[in-house]
VOGU-3710 file (C-alpha; in Angstrom, 3 decimals, decimal comma):
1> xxxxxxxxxx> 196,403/-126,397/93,688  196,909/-123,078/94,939  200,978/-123,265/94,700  199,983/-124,049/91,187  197,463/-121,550/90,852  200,120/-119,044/92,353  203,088/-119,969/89,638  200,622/-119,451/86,634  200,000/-116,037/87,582  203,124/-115,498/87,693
11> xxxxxxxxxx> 203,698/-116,219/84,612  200,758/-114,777/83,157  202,526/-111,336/84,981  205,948/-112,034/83,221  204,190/-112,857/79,868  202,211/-109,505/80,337  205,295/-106,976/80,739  206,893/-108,629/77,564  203,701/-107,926/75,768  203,587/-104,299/77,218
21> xxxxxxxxxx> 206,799/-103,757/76,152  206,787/-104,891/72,646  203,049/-103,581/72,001  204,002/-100,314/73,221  206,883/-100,438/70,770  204,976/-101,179/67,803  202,522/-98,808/68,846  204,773/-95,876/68,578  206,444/-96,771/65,842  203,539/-97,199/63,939
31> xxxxxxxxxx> 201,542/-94,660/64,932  204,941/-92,030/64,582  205,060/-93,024/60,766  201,180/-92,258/60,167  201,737/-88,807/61,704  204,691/-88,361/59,532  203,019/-89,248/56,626  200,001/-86,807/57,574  202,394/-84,328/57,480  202,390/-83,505/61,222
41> xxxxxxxxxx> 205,633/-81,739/62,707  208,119/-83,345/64,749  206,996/-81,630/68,162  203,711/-82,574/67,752  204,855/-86,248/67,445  206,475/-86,256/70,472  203,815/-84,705/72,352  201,391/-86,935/71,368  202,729/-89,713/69,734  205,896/-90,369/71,736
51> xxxxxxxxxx> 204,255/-89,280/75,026  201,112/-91,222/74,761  203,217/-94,352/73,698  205,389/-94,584/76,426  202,743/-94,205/79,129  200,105/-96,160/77,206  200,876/-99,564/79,389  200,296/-97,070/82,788  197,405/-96,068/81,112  195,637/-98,878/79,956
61> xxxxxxxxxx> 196,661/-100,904/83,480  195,226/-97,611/85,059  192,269/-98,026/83,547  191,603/-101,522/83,612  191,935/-101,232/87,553  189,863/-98,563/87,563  186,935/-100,382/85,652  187,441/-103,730/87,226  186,370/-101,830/90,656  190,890/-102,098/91,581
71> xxxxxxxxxx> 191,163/-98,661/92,780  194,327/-99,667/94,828  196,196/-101,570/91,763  194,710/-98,356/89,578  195,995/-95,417/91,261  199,222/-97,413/93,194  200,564/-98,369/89,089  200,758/-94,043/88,537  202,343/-93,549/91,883  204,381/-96,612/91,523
81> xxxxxxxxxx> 205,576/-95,989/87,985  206,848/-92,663/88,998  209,002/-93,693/91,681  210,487/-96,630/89,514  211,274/-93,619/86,505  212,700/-91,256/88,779  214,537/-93,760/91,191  215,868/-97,108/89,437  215,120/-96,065/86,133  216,638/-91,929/86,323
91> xxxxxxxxxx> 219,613/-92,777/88,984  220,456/-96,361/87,195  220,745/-95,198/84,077  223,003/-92,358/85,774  225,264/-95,225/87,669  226,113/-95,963/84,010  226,932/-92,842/82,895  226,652/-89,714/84,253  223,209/-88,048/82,782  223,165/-83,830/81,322
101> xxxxxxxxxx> 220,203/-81,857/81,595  218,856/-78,931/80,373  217,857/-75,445/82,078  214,336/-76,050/80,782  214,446/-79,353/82,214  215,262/-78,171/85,845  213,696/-74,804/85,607  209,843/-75,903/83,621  209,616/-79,723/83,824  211,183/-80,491/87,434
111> xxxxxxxxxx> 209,338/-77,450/89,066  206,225/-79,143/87,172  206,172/-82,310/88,255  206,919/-81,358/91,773  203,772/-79,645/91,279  201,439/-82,222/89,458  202,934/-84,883/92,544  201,937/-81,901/95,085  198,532/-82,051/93,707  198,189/-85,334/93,519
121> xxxxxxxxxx> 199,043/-86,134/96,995  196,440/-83,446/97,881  193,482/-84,824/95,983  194,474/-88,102/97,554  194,742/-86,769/101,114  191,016/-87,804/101,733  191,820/-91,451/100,455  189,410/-90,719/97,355  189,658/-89,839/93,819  186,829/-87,795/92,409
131> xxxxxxxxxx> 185,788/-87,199/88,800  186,056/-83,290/89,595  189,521/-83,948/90,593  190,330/-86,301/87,477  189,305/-83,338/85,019  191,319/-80,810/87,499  194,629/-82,767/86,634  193,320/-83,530/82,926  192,532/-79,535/82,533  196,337/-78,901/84,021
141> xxxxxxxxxx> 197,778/-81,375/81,574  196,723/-79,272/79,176  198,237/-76,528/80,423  201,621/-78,109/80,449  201,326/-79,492/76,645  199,977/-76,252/75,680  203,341/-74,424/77,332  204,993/-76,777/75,836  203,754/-76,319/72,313  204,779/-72,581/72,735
151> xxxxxxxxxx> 208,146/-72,538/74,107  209,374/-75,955/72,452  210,796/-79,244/73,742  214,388/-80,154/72,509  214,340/-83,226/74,043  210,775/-84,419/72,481  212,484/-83,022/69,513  215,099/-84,789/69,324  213,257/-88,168/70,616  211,376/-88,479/67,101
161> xxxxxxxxxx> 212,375/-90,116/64,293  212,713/-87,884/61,383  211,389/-90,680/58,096  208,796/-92,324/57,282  210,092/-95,361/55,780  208,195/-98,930/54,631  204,901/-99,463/53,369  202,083/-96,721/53,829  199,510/-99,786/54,949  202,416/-101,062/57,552
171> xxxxxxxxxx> 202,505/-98,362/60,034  198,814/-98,167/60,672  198,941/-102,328/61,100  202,078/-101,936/63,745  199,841/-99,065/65,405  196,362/-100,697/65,700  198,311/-104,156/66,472  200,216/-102,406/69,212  197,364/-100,771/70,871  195,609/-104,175/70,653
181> xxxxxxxxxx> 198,494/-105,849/72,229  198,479/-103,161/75,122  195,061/-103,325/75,856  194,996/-107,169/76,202  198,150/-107,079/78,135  197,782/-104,446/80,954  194,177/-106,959/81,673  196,202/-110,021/81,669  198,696/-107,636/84,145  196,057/-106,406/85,945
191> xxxxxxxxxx> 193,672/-109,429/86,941  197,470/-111,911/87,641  198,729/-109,689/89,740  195,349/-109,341/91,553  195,442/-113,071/91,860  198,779/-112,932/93,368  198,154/-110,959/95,760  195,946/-112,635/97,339  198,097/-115,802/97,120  200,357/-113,752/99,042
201> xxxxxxxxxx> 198,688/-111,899/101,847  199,786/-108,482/100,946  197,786/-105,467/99,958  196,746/-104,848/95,958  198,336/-100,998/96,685  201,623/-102,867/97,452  201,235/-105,265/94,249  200,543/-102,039/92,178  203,093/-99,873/93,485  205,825/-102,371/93,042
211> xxxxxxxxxx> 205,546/-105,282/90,915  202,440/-103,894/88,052  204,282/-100,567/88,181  208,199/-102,017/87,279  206,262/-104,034/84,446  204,748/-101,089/82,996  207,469/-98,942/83,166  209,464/-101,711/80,978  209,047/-98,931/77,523  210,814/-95,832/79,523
221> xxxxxxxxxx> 213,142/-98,566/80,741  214,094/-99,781/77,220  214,153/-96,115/75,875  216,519/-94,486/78,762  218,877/-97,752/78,142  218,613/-97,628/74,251  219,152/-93,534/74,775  222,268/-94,340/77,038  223,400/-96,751/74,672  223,702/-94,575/71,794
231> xxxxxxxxxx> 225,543/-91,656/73,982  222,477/-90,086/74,211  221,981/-90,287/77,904  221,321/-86,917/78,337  217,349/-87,740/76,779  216,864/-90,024/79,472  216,313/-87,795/82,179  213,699/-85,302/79,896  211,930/-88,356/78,844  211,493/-90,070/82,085
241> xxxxxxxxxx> 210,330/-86,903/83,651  208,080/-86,205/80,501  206,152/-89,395/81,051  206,086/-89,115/84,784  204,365/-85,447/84,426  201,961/-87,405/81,632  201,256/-90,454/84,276  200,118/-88,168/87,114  197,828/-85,531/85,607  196,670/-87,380/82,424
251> xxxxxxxxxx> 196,119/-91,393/83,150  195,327/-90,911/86,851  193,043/-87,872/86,012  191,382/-90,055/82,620  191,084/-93,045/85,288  188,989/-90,847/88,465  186,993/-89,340/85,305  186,013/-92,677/84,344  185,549/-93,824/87,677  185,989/-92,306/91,066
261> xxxxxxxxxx> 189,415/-93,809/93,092  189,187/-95,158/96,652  192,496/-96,288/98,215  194,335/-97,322/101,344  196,036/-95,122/103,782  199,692/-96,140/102,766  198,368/-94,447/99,398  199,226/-91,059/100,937  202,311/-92,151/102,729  203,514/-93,464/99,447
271> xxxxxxxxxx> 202,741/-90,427/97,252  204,580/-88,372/100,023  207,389/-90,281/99,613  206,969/-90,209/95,508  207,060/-86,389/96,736  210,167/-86,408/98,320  212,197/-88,235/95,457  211,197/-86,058/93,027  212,534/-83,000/95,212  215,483/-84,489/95,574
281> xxxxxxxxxx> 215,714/-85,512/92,104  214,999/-81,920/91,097  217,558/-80,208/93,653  220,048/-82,885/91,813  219,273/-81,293/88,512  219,627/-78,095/90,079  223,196/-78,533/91,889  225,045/-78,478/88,692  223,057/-79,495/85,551  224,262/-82,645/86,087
291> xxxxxxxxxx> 222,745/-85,904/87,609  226,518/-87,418/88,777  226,937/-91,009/89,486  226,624/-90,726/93,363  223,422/-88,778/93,239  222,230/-91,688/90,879  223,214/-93,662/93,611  221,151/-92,275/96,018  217,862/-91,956/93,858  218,297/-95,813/93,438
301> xxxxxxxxxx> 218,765/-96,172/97,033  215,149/-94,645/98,182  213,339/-96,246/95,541  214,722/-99,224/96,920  214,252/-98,228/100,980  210,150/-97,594/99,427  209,781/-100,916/98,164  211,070/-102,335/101,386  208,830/-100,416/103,689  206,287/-101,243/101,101
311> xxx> 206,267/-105,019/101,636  207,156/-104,832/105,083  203,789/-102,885/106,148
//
C-alpha cells in the first residue's frame, strides 16, 4: 500500500511540472498580449509580465509551502531554483553553445544577485525568516526594478514579443487559465512531494531544493533552450539571472511576509553554497564576456556535487 501510495505521488509530481510548465506558458502569453493591447511599453512587459511569468511556479510553490506550515519545501524551492538556473540550466545551455553577455549583465545584474544571495543567506543565518526581513528583500526588489526602469534592460527588451495578435477576449482567457493552472499545480507539487518524502526518509529541505525546485524551474528551462535554439543564446544567461534576482528578494520576501520561515541547518549550508556558484558564475562573466563551454562545464559540475551532498546528508 505504501509502494503504491509512493508511485502515485510520483506521478502526481511529474503531472505537476507539466502543468507548471504549460500554465506558466499560457500565462505569459496571455497576460503579454493584454498589456500590449493596454498600450503598455515593451520594458514594462518584461519587467512585469515576463518576469513575474517565469517565476510564477517558484512563487506559487513558495507560497503554498509557506501557508501549508512547509517552511523547509517553501524557502529550499527559492534556494533550490537558483542553483538549478545558474548551474544545469546557465552552464548546460553553455555546453551547447557557448553563451555572450553583456557589460550590464556582469557589471549591474551579477554584482546584484551576489548581493540579494548575500542577504539572503544572512537573514537565514538564524534558521528563521521574519516578516521584517520578507519586506527588507521586497523593499530591495524594488530598488532593482526601479534601476532597471531607468537605465533599461536590452535583454528584457528583446525577450518580449512585439504584436498583439488573435482575439482581444483570448489573451485574457490564456492569462486567467494559466494562473489557474499554476496555482492548482505548484499545490498538487507541493503536498506529492511532501508525501514523498516521507516515503523516503529524507528531509522536505532536500525534496525542495532538488526535486520541487528542477520542476519549477521547467519555464526558464524551456525559454534558455527555445532562446538557444533560435541563436539567441546570448538571452539565456540575462534571463536566468533576471528570474534568479526575482526568486530571492521577491517570492521568498512575499512568502516570510505572509508567513514567517523556519528551516533546517543545511538551509544555510545550502544558500552558502548557492553563494559560491553564483560568484563563480559572475567571475565567469567577468573573465571575458563570455560563458565558454568548459566554464559551463564546471557550473554543471557543482550543481551536481550540491545535489549529491544534498541526498547524502
Amino acid at each position: 500500500m505504501a509502494l503504491a501510495s509512493a508511485a502515485t505521488n510520483a506521478v502526481l509530481v511529474a503531472v505537476a511540472v507539466v502543468g507548471l510548465a504549460v500554465s506558466a506558458g499560457q500565462f505569459v502569453a496571455g497576460a503579454g498580449g493584454v498589456a500590449r493591447r493596454l498600450g503598455l511599453s515593451g520594458l514594462l512587459v518584461g519587467l512585469t509580465v515576463v518576469a513575474f511569468g517565469t517565476s510564477a511556479p517558484e512563487f506559487a510553490v513558495t507560497l503554498d509551502a509557506a501557508l501549508t506550515a512547509k517552511s523547509n519545501i517553501s524557502v529550499g524551492n527559492v534556494v533550490g531554483s537558483n542553483i538549478f538556473n545558474l548551474g544545469f540550466i546557465l552552464g548546460g545551455v553553455a555546453l551547447i553553445r557557448a553563451l555572450p553577455v553583456s557589460t550590464a549583465l556582469v557589471r549591474r545584474d551579477g554584482l546584484s544577485l551576489i548581493g540579494a544571495t548575500g542577504i539572503a543567506l544572512v537573514f537565514l543565518s538564524d534558521l528563521r525568516l521574519s516578516q521584517l526581513e520578507g519586506v527588507l528583500l521586497v523593499i530591495l526588489l524594488g530598488g532593482y526594478l526601479a534601476v532597471l526602469v531607468r537605465t533599461g534592460s536590452e535583454q528584457l527588451k528583446q525577450s518580449t514579443a512585439s504584436d498583439a495578435s488573435g482575439s482581444w477576449w483570448l489573451d485574457p482567457l490564456r492569462a486567467v487559465a494559466g494562473l489557474a493552472g499554476i496555482v492548482l499545480s505548484a499545490h498538487v507539487l507541493v503536498s506529492s512531494a511532501a508525501a514523498l518524502a516521507r516515503f523516503a526518509g529524507v528531509s522536505e529541505w532536500v525534496i525542495g531544493v532538488t526535486i520541487v525546485a528542477a520542476g519549477t524551474s521547467a519555464p526558464e528551462f524551456a525559454t534558455s533552450v527555445a532562446a538557444a535554439r533560435r541563436g539567441q543564446a546570448g538571452l539565456s544567461a540575462g534571463n536566468l539571472v533576471g528570474s534568479s534576482i526575482f526568486n530571492l528578494l521577491g517570492v521568498l520576501g512575499i512568502a516570510a511576509i505572509v508567513r514567517p520561515l523556519s528551516v533546517v541547518g543545511t538551509a544555510v549550508d545550502t544558500t552558502l553554497w548557492l553563494l559560491g556558484l553564483t560568484v563563480v558564475a559572475t567571475a565567469f562573466f567577468w573573465s571575458n564576456e563570455v560563458l565558454s563551454r568548459l566554464e559551463g562545464g564546471a557550473l554543471v559540475v557543482i550543481s551536481a556535487a550540491n545535489w549529491v551532498i544534498d541526498f547524502l546528508g
